[in-house]
Steps between C-alpha positions, in 0.01 A plus 500: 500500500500871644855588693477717814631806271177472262276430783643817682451667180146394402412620866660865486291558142174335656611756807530756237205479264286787610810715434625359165269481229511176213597576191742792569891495344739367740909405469655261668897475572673195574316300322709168519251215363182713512366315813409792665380661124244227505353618828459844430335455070236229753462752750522836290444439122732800380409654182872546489780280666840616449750221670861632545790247568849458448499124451895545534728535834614874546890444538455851692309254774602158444769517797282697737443331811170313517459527135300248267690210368323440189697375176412747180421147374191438733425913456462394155307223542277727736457768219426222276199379757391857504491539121310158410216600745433890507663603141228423317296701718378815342493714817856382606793651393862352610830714548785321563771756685573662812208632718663828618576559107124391363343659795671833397400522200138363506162770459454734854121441630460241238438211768247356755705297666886359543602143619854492609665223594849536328814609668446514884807709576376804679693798263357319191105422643524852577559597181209268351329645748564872418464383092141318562384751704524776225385237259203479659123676461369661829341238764721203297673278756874333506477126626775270565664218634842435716393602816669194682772528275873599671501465838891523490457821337236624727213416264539758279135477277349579840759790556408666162167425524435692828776770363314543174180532672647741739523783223164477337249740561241462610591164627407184295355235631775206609391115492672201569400145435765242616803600224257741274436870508337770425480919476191605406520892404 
């Protein structure tokens, strides 16, 4: 059964496929149990997959208002999910850790494309942002997902979306399909 975020997504890479080639090397943060990683190996076929996840509350966050309430239990069962189906896949390579800290440290221009759909506090998207973006090749794109997410905190995916966008140059090319995004350089 497809859920409205996997829909949304199938629709924003079918929106997207003149601009993002098959077979290229994407990453994907926030990975959870790989529902959205299935999408985007159907829809892209990556040479190269690199999945990035904590699998683990961030005690840093944990108290933050709005934040996930997931146990580390059922983040390990998630990781677990993620392993059994895409480990044994040669193009797919899974770090477990921090975005902002994996992010940092991964090749610059190495990448096509980005998926994020990790922390959706506005300081720390920005970061993944900023990371992905020099991660990237020229003409990659940066999708994503949370755009409905935090009202109470003035939607903040949205607000670092448009902020992100705001500073590129030339301008990228900004879609939105119901929760999913993308920036096409």
């Amino acid at each position: 059964m497809s859920t409205p975020k996997s829909s949304d997504l199938s629709n924003l890479l079918k929106t997207c496929q003149d601009s993002v080639s098959r077979g290229g090397v994407g990453l994907e943060t926030g990975v959870h149990t790989g529902r959205a990683t299935a999408v985007l190996m159907d829809a892209l076929s990556p040479s190269r997959l690199v999945l990035i996840d904590p699998w683990a509350t961030d005690p840093a966050f944990k108290n933050r208002a709005f934040a996930p309430k997931l146990s580390d239990g059922n983040l390990a069962k998630a990781e677990d999910v993620v392993r059994s189906t895409f480990g044994d896949h040669d193009s797919v390579e899974i770090l477990k850790g921090q975005s902002a800290d994996i992010l940092a440290g991964l090749e610059k221009g190495g990448f096509d494309w980005a998926y994020l759909d990790g922390c959706k506090y506005y300081a720390q998207l920005m970061g993944d942002f900023e990371r992905c973006f020099t991660a990237l090749k020229p003409g990659g794109a940066i999708f994503g997902a949370g755009l409905s997410w935090g009202p109470q905190l003035g939607f903040p995916v949205r607000a670092a979306l448009r902020a992100f966008a705001r500073r590129i140059n030339p301008p990228p090319e900004l879609i939105e399909r119901g929760a999913c995004f993308a920036l096409v350089l």
